[in-house]
PQR file of N, CA, C, O and H, with PARSE charges and radii, in Angstrom:
ATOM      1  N   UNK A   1     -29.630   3.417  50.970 -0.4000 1.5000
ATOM      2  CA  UNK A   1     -28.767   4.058  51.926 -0.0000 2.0000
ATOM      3  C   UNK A   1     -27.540   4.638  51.225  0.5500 1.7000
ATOM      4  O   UNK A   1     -26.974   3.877  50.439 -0.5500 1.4000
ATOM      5  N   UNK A   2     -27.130   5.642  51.355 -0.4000 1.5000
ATOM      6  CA  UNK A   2     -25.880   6.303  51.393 -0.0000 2.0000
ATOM      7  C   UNK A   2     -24.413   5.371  51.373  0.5500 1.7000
ATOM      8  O   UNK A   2     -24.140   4.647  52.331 -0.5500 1.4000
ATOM      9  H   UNK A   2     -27.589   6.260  51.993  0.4000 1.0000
ATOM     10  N   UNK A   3     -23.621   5.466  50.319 -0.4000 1.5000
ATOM     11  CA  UNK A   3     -22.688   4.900  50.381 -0.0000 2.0000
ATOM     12  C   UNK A   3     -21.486   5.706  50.224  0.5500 1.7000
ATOM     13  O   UNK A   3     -20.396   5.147  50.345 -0.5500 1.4000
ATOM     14  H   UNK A   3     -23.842   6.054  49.542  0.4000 1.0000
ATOM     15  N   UNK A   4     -21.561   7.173  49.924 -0.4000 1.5000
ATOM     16  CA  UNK A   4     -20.633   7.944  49.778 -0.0000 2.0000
ATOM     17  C   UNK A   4     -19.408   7.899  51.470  0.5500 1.7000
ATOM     18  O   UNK A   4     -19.976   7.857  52.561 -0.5500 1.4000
ATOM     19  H   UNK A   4     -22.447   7.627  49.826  0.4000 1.0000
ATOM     20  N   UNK A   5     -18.333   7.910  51.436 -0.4000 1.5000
ATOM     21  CA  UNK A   5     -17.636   7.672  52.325 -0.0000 2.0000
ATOM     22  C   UNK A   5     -17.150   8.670  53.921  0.5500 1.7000
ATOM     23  O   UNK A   5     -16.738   8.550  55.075 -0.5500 1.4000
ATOM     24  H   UNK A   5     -17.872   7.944  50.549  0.4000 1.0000
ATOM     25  N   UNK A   6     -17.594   9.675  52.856 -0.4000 1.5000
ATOM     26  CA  UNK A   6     -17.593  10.862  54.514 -0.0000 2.0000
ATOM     27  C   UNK A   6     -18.629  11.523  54.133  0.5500 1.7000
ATOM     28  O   UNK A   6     -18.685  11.541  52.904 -0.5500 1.4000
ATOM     29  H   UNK A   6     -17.929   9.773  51.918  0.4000 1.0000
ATOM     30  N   UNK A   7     -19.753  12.258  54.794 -0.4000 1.5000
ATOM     31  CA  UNK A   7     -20.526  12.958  54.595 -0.0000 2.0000
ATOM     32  C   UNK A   7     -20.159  14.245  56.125  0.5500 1.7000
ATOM     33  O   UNK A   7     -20.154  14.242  57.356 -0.5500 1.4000
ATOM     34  H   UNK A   7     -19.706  12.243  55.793  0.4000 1.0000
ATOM     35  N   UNK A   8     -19.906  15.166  54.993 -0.4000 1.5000
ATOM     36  CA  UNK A   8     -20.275  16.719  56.210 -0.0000 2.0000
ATOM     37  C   UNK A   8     -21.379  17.003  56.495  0.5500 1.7000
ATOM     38  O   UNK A   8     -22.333  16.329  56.106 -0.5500 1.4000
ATOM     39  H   UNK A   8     -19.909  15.168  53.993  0.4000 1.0000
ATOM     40  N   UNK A   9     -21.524  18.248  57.367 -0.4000 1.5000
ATOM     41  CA  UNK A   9     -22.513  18.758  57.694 -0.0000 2.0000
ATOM     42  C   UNK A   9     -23.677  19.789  57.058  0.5500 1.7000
ATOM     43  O   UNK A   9     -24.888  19.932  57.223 -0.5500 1.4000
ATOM     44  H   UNK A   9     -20.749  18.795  57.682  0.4000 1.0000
ATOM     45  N   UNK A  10     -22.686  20.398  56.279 -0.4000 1.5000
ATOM     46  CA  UNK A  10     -23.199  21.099  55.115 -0.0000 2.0000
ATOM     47  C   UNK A  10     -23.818  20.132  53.961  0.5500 1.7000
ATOM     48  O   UNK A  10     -24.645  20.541  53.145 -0.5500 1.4000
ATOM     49  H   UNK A  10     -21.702  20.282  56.145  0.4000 1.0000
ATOM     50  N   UNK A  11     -23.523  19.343  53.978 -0.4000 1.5000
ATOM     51  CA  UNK A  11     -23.947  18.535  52.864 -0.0000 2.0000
ATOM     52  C   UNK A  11     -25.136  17.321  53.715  0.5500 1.7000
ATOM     53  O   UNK A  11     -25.067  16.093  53.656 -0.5500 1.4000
ATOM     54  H   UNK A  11     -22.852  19.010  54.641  0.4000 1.0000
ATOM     55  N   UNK A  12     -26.150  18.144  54.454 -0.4000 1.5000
ATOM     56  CA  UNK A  12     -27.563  17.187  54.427 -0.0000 2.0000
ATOM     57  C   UNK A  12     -27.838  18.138  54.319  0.5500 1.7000
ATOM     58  O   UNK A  12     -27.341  19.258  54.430 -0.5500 1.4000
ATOM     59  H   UNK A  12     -26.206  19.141  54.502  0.4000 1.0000
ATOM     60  N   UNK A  13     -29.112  17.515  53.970 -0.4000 1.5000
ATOM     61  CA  UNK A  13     -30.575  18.040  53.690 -0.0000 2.0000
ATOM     62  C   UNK A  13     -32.144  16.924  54.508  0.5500 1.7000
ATOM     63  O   UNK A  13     -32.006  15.720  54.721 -0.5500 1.4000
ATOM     64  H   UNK A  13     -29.516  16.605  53.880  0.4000 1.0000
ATOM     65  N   UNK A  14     -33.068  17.460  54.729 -0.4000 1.5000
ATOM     66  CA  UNK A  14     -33.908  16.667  55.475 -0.0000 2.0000
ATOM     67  C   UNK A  14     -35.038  16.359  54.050  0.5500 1.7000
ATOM     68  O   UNK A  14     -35.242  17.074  53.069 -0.5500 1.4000
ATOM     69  H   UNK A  14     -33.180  18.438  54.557  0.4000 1.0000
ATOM     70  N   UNK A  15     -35.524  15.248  54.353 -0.4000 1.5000
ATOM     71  CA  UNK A  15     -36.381  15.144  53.263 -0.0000 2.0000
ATOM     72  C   UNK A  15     -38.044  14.319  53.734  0.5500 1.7000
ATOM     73  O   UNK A  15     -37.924  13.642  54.755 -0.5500 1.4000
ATOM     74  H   UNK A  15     -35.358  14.667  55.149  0.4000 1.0000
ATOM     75  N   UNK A  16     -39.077  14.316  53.295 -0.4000 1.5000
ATOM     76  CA  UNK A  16     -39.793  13.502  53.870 -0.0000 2.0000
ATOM     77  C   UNK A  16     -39.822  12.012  53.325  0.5500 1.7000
ATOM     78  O   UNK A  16     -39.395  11.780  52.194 -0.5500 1.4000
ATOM     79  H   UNK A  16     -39.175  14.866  52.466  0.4000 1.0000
ATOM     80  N   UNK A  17     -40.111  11.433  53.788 -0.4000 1.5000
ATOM     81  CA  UNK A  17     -40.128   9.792  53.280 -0.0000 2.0000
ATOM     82  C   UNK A  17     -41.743   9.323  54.108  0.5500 1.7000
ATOM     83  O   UNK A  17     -41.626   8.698  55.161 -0.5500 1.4000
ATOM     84  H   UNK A  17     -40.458  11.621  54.707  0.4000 1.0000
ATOM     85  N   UNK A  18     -42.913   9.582  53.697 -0.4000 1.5000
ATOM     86  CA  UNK A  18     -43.718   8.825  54.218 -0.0000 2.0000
ATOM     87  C   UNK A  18     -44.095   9.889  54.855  0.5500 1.7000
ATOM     88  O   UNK A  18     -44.207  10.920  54.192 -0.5500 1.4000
ATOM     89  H   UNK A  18     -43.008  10.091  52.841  0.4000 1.0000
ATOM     90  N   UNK A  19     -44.439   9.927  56.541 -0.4000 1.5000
ATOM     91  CA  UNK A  19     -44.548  10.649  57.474 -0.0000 2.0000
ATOM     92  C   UNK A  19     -43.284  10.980  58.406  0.5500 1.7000
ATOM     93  O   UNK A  19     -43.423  11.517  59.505 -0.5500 1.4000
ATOM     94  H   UNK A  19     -44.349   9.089  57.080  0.4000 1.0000
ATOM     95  N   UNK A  20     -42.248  10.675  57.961 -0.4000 1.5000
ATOM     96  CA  UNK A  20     -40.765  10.565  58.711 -0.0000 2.0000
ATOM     97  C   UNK A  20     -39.809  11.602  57.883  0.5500 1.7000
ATOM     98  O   UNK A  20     -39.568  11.536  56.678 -0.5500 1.4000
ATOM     99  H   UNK A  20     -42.136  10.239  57.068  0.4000 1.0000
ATOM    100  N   UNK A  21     -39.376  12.466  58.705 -0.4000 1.5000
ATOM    101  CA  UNK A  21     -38.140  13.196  58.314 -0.0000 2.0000
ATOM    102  C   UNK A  21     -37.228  12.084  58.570  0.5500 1.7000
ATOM    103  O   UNK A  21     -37.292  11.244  59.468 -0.5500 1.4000
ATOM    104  H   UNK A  21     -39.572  12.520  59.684  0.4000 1.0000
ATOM    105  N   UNK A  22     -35.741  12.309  56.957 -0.4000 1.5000
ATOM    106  CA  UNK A  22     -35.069  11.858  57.163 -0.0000 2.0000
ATOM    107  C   UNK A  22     -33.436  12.391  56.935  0.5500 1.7000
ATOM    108  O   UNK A  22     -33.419  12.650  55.732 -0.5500 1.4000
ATOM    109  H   UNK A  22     -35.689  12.991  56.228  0.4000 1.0000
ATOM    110  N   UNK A  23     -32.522  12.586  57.297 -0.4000 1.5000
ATOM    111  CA  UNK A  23     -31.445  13.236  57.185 -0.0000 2.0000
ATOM    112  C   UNK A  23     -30.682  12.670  55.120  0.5500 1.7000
ATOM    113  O   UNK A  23     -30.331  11.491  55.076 -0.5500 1.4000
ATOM    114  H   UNK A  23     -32.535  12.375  58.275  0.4000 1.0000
ATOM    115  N   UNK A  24     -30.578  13.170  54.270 -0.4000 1.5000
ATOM    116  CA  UNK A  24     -30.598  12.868  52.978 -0.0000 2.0000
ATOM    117  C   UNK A  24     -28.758  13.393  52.833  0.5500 1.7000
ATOM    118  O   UNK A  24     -28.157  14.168  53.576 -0.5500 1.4000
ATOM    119  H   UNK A  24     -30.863  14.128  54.307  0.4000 1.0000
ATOM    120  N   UNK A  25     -28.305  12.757  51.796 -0.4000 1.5000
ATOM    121  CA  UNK A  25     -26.852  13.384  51.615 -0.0000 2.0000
ATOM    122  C   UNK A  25     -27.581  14.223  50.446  0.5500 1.7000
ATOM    123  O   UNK A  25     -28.522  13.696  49.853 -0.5500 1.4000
ATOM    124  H   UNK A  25     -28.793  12.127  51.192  0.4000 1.0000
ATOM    125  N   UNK A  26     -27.028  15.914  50.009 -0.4000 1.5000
ATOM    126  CA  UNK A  26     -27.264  16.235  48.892 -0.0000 2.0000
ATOM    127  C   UNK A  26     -26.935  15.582  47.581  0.5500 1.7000
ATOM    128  O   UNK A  26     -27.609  15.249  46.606 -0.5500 1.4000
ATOM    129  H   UNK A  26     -26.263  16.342  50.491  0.4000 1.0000
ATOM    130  N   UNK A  27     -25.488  15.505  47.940 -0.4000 1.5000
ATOM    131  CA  UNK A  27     -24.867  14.828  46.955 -0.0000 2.0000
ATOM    132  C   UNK A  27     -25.526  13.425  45.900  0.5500 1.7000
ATOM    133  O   UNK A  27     -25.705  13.490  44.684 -0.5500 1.4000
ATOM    134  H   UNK A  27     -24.940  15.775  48.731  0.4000 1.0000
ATOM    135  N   UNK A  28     -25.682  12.725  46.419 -0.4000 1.5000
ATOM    136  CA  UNK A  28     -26.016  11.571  45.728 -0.0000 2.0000
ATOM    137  C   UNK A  28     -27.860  11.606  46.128  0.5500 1.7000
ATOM    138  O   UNK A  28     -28.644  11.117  45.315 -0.5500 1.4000
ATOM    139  H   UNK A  28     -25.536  12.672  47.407  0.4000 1.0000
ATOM    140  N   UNK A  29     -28.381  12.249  47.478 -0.4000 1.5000
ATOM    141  CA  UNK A  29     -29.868  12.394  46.978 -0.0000 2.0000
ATOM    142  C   UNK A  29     -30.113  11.035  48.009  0.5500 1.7000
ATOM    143  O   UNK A  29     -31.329  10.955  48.180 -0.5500 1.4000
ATOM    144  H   UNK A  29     -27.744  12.646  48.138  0.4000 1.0000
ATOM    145  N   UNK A  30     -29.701  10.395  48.446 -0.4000 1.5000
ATOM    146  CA  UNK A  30     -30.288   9.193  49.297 -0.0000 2.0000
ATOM    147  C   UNK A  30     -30.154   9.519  50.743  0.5500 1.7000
ATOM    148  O   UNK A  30     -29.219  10.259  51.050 -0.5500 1.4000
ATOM    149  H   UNK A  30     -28.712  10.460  48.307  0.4000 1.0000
ATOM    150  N   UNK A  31     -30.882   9.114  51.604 -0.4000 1.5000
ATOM    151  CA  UNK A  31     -30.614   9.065  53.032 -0.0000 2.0000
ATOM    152  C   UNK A  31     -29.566   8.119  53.307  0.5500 1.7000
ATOM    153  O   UNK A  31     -29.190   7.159  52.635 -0.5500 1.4000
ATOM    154  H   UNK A  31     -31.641   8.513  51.354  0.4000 1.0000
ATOM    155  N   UNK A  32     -28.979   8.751  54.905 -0.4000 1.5000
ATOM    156  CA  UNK A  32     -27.702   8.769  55.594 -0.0000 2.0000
ATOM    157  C   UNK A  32     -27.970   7.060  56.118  0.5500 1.7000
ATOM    158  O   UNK A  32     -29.087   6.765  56.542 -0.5500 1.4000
ATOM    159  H   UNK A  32     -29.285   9.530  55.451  0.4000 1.0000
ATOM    160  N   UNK A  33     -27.078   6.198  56.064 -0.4000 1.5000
ATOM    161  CA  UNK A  33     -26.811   5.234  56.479 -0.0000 2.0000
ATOM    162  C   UNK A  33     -26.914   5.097  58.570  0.5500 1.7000
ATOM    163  O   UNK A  33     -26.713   5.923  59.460 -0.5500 1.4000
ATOM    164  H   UNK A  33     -26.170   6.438  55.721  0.4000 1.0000
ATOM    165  N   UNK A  34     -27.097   4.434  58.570 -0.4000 1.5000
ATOM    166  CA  UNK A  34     -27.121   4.928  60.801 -0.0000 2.0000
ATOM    167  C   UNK A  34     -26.265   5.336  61.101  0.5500 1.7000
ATOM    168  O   UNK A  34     -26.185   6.439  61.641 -0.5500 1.4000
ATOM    169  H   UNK A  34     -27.260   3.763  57.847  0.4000 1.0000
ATOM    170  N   UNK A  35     -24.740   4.116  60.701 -0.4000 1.5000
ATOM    171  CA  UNK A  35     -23.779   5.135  61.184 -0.0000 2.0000
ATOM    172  C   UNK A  35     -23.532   6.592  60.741  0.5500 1.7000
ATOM    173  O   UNK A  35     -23.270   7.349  61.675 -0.5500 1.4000
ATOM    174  H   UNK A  35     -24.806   3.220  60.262  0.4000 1.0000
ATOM    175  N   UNK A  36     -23.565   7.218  59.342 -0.4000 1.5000
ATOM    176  CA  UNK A  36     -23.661   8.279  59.384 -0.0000 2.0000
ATOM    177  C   UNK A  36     -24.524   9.403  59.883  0.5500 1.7000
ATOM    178  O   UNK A  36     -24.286  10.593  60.090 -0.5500 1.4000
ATOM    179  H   UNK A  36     -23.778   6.603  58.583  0.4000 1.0000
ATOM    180  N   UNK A  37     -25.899   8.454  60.049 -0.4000 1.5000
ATOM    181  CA  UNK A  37     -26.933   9.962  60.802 -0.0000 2.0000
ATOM    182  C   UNK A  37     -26.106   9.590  62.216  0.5500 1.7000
ATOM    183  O   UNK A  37     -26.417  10.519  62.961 -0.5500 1.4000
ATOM    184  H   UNK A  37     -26.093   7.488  59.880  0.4000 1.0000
ATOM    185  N   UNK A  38     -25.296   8.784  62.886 -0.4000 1.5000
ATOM    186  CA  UNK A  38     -25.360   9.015  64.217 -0.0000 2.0000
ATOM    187  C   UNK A  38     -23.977   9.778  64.444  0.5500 1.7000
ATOM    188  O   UNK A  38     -23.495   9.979  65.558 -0.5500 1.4000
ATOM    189  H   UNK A  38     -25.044   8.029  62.281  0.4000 1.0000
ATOM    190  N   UNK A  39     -23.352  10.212  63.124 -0.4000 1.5000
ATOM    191  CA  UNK A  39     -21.816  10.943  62.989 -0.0000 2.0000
ATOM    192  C   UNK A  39     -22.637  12.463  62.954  0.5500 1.7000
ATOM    193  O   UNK A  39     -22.326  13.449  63.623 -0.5500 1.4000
ATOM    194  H   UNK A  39     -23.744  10.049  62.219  0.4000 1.0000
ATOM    195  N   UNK A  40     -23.652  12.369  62.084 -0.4000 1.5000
ATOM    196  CA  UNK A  40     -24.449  13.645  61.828 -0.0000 2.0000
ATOM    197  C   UNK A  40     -24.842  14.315  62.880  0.5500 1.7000
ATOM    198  O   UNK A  40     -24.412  15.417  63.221 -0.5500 1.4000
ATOM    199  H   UNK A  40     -23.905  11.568  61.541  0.4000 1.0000
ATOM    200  N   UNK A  41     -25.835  13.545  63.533 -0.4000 1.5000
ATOM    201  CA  UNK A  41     -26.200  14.035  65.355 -0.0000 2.0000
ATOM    202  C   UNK A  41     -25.402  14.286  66.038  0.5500 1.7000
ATOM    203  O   UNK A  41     -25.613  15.251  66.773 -0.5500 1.4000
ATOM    204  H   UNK A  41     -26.184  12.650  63.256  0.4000 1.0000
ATOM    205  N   UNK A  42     -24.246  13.655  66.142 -0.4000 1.5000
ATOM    206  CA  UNK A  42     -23.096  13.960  67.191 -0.0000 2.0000
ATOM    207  C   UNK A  42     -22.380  15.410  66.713  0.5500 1.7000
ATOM    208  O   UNK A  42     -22.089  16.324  67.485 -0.5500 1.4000
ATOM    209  H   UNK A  42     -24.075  12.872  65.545  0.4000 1.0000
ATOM    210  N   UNK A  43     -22.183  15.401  65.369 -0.4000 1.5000
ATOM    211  CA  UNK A  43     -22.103  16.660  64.788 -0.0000 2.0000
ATOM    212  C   UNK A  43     -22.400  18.145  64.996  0.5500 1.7000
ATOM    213  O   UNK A  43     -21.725  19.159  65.175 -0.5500 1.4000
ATOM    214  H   UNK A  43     -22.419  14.658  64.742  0.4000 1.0000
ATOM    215  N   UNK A  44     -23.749  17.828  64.894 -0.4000 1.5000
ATOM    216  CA  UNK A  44     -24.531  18.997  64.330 -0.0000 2.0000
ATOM    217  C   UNK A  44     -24.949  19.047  66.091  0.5500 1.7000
ATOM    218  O   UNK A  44     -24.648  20.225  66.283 -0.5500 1.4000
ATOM    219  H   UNK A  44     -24.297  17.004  64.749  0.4000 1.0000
ATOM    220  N   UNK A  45     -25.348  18.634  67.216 -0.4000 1.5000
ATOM    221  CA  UNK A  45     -25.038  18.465  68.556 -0.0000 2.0000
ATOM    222  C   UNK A  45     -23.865  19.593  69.125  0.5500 1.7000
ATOM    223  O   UNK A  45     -24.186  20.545  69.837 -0.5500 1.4000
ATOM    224  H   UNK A  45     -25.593  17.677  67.060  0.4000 1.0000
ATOM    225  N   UNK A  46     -22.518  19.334  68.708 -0.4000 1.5000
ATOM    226  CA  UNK A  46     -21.370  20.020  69.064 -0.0000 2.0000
ATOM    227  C   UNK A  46     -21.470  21.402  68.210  0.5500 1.7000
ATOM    228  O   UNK A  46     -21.233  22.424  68.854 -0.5500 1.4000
ATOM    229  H   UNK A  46     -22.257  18.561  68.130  0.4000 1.0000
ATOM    230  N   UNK A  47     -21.704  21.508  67.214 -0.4000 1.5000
ATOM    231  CA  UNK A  47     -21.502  22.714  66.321 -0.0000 2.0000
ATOM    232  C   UNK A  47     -22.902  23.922  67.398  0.5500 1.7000
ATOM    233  O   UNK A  47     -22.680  25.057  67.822 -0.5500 1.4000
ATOM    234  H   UNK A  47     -21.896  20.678  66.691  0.4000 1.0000
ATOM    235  N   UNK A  48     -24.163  23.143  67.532 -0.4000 1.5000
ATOM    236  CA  UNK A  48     -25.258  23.799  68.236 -0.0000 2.0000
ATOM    237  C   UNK A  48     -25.005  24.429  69.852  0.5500 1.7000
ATOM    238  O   UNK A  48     -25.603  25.287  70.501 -0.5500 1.4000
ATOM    239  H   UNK A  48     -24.343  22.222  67.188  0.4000 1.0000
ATOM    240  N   UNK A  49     -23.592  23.387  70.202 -0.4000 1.5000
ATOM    241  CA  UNK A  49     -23.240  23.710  71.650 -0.0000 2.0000
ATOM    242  C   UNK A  49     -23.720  22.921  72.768  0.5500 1.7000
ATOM    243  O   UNK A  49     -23.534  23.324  73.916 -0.5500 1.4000
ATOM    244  H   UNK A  49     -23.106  22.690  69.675  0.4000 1.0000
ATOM    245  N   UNK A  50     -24.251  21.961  72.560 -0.4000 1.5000
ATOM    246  CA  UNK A  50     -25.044  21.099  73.506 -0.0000 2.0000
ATOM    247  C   UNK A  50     -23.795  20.266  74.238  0.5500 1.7000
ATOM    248  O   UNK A  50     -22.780  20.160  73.550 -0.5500 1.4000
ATOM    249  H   UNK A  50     -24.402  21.633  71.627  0.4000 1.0000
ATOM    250  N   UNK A  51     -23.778  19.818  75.231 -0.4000 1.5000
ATOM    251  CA  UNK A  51     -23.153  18.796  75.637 -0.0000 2.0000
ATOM    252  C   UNK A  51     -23.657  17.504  75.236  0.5500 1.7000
ATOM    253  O   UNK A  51     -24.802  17.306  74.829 -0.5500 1.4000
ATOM    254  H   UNK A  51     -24.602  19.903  75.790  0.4000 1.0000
ATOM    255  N   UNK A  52     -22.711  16.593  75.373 -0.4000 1.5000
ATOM    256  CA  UNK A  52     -23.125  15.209  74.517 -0.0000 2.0000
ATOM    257  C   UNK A  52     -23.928  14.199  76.140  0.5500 1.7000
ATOM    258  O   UNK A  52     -23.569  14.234  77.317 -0.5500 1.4000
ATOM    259  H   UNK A  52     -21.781  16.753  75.703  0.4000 1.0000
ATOM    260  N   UNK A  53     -24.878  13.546  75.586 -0.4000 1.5000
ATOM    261  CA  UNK A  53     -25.860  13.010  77.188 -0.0000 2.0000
ATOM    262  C   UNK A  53     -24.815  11.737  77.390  0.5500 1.7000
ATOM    263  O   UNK A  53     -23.887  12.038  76.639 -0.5500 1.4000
ATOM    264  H   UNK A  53     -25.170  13.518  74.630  0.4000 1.0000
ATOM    265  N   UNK A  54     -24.657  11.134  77.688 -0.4000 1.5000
ATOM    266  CA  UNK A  54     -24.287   9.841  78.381 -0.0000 2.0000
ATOM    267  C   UNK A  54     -25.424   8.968  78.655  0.5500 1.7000
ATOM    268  O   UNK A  54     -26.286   9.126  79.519 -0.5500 1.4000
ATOM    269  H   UNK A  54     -25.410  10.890  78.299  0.4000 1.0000
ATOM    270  N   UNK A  55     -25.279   7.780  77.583 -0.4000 1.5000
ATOM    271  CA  UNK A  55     -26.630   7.072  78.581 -0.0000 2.0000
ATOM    272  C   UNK A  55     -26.107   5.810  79.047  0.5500 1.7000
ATOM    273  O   UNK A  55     -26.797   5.082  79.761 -0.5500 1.4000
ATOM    274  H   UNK A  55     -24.579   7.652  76.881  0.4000 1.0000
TER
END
């Protein structure tokens, strides 16, 4: 997992792992920790224009 301390948006990349896409930092080359894929989604969500769901 990802240990770099902020990750942007510009800086993923998707990669395969198995049969699973996974959100990757370029930088260091490893996939996003949860909390960061769930900073990522919320992200990349607002930048696309979506409203955020409420569950």
């Amino acid at each position: 997992m990802c240990e770099c301390s902020k990750v942007h948006l510009y800086e993923v990349e998707f990669k395969m792992e198995g049969m699973i896409v996974v959100p990757t930092h370029k930088n260091c080359g490893v996939s996003l920790n949860d909390k960061q894929a769930e900073k990522f989604q919320k992200e990349l969500m607002k930048t696309w224009g979506f409203e955020e769901e409420e569950e």
